[in-house]
Phi, psi and omega in degrees: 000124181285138166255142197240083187279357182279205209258179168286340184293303165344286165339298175284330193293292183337331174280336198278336181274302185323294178329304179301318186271003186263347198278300181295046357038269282278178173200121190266088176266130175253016181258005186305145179222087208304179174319315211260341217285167199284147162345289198313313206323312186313149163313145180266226217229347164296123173287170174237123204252138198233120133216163165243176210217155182223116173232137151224154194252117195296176163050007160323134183300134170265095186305312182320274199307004138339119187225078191324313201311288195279171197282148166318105177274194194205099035267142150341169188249136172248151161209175193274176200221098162274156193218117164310155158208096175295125168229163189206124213232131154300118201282120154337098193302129157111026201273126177283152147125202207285161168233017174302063196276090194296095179240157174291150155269194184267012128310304188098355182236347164264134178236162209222158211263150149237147172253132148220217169258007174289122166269154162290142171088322200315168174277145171285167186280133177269156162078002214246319186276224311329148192254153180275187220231129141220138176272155188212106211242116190283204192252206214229103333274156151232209170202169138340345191233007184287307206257029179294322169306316168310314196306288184314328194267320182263335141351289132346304178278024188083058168222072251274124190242105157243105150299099181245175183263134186258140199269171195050034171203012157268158183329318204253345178228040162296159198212199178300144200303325188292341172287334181280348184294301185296300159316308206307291173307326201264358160268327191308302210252032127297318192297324179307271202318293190317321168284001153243348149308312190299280154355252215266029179240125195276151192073348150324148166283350202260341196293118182074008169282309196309117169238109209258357168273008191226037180257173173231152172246141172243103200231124113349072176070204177344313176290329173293314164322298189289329171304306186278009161299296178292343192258005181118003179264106172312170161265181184257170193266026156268347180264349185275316183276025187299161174276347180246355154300132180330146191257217176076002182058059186242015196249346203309353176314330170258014186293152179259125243326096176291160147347286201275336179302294178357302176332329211271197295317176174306153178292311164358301186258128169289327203187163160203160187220136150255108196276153173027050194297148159275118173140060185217308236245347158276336174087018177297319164258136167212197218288349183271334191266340176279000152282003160285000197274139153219051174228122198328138190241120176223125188257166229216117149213189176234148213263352168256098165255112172245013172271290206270339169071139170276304162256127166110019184211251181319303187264031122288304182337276173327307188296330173280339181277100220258337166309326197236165172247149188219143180247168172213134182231131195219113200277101168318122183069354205278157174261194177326299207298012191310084137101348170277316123352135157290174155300151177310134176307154154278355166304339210258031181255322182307184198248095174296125170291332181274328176262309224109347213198166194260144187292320194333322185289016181261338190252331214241187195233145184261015180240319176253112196295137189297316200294327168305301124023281169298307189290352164286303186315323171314306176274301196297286216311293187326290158316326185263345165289342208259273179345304175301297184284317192242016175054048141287087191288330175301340209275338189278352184282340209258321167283003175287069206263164163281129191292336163263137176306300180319343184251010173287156179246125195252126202208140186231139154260180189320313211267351182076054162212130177005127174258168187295336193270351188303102197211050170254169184279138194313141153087342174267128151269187204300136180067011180267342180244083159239148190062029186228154202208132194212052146321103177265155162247198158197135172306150188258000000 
């Protein structure tokens, strides 16, 4: 054990510059692809081009000037809504320049570098598209970049990835809950539009890339909330009157079935996949309003989820949306953070003053190494966009699974070549799919 012979002040500052000085060194990748990771997992044949974009959506309700004390006023209050959008594209071969990705932590005030294969800036790939469209919506708070692992690796496989920052819901400008409540969906399907404006605005980098009649939304926690929104599940009308819900019954725009819920979903949207989505475990959904969703599903949790909750929250969720077929993979003992998160920055190891708490614990699992995680999320989410999106009928082999991973058998003959007894999960190798569950519905 190192003795400290200095004063104790000495001492803490002195750790804190060895911190400082491992950090700014540090090199953050969201691009890891461990030994063990599943087949899908791998990088497709796209180099990938990274930028953001900036929409904005007029005349939006300013949930923020909302006031409960007083009576409503009339008209509601508007403002224009601008949205960060990370996108990530197939890319021109050879394209030079940063692979940096400059992000906030879960303070909102240190920001910290991500490495992946995305260049910034690059030129898009020509002659190649139109590409399907999946939107990617993080939780309460994220950023854009919560999900960069994901984004770039299907990116990569032939995909237009807009990733957005939803404003009153990022690290740096969260704010009252009811706007991401009110908000979450109706940014998911402004952006569906803007990307198909974009598809067909000349001299856009977007332009003939887009293919905005073929997308999926990928939603995270809160974002996973706007996924089931968007695929068609109202809230319920107790929820609209929650005390932390917008005020003014303004949330009722998603009520189940209201006018405008009615709308949904877009024909537009095919699929959606949801990590650890919120509102079951609050009572915004239930078994009646989640027969609206109709469009296929695969929901992503952890079975100690102590945010979104596991039974009585995620794998309720599922078990109601009884319209549709839908699957779930569930990661055993994993918490909220099952596979959605890149890994914690290492900056994000130290004791925030400002939080309480080491940011780290926003990103990782105390149970499950994240870079795994991800490379599971990576190979199912790939297979079930490809199946949905691009009519890869082969790709549905990869959910033909036994349902606990732990009761598979891994079995070879004399020739090395599968055997009858052979029941390990398809794209895994031997001993690589433990503590994972891959579960079907069929619509009823």
């Amino acid at each position: 054990m190192a003795i400290c012979r200095q004063s104790v002040v000495f001492c803490i500052v002195a750790g804190s510059l060895s911190f400082a000085a491992f950090s700014a060194q540090a090199e953050n990748r969201i691009d890891r692809q461990l030994p063990d990771a599943p087949e899908l997992a791998a990088y497709g044949s796209y180099e990938v081009g990274t930028r953001p974009i900036d929409l904005t959506n007029p005349d939006q309700l300013n949930v923020l000037a909302l006031d409960a004390s007083t009576e409503a006023p009339d008209p509601l209050p508007t403002y224009d809504r601008t949205l960060t959008v990370q996108m990530w594209y197939p890319a021109f071969p050879g394209a030079s320049g940063s692979k940096a990705l400059r992000a906030f932590l879960r303070d909102g005030t240190t920001e910290v570098d991500l490495f992946g294969q995305a260049t910034l800036w690059a030129a898009p790939v020509l002659n190649a598209g139109p590409f399907p469209l999946v939107i990617i919506s993080h939780g309460y708070p994220g950023n854009r970049f919560l999900l960069s692992h994901l984004a770039e690796n299907i990116a990569s496989k032939g995909y237009i990835v807009a990733a957005i920052d939803h404003l009153d819901s990022t690290y740096r400008t969260q704010a009252a809950f009811g706007s991401t409540l009110r908000n979450r969906s109706l940014d998911q399907l402004f952006v569906l539009n803007e990307m198909a404006r974009l598809n067909g605005e000349s001299g856009h980098f977007l332009e003939g890339l887009v293919d905005a009649d073929n997308s999926a939304v990928v939603g995270y926690s809160m974002g996973g909330y706007g996924a089931l929104i968007s695929a068609g599940g109202g809230v319920t009308a107790a929820s609209v009157a929650f005390p932390f819900s917008p005020p003014f019954g303004t949330l009722g725009i998603h009520l189940s079935g209201s006018d405008a819920h009615n709308a949904l979903p877009d024909s537009r949207i095919k699929t959606a996949i949801a990590f650890a989505p919120w509102g079951r475990n609050f009572n915004f959904f239930d078994e009646n309003t989640l027969k609206g969703i109709k469009i296929p599903m695969l929901f992503v949790a952890g079975s100690q989820d102590d945010v979104s909750l596991y039974e009585g929250g995620v794998r309720s969720i599922w078990e109601e949306a009884s319209n549709v077929d839908r699957a779930l993979l569930t990661f055993d003992n994993a918490n909220h953070n099952a596979a959605a998160p890149y890994p914690a920055p290492e900056e994000s190891f130290a004791f925030n003053a400002t939080l309480g708490f080491a940011p780290y614990g926003h990103y990782a699992d105390a149970v499950w190494d994240t870079t795994r995680m991800n490379n599971i999320a990576q190979h199912f989410s790939t297979a079930w966009l490809d199946y949905h999106l691009k009519n890869d009928a082969d790709k549905s082999s990869y959910f033909d699974l036994i349902p606990n991973a732990n009761d598979g058998v891994y079995a070879v003959d004399d020739d090395g070549e599968f055997s009858d007894e052979h029941t390990y999960w398809k794209g895994f190798e031997n001993r690589s799919a433990k503590g994972l569950r891959l579960e079907w519905l069929r619509s009823q």
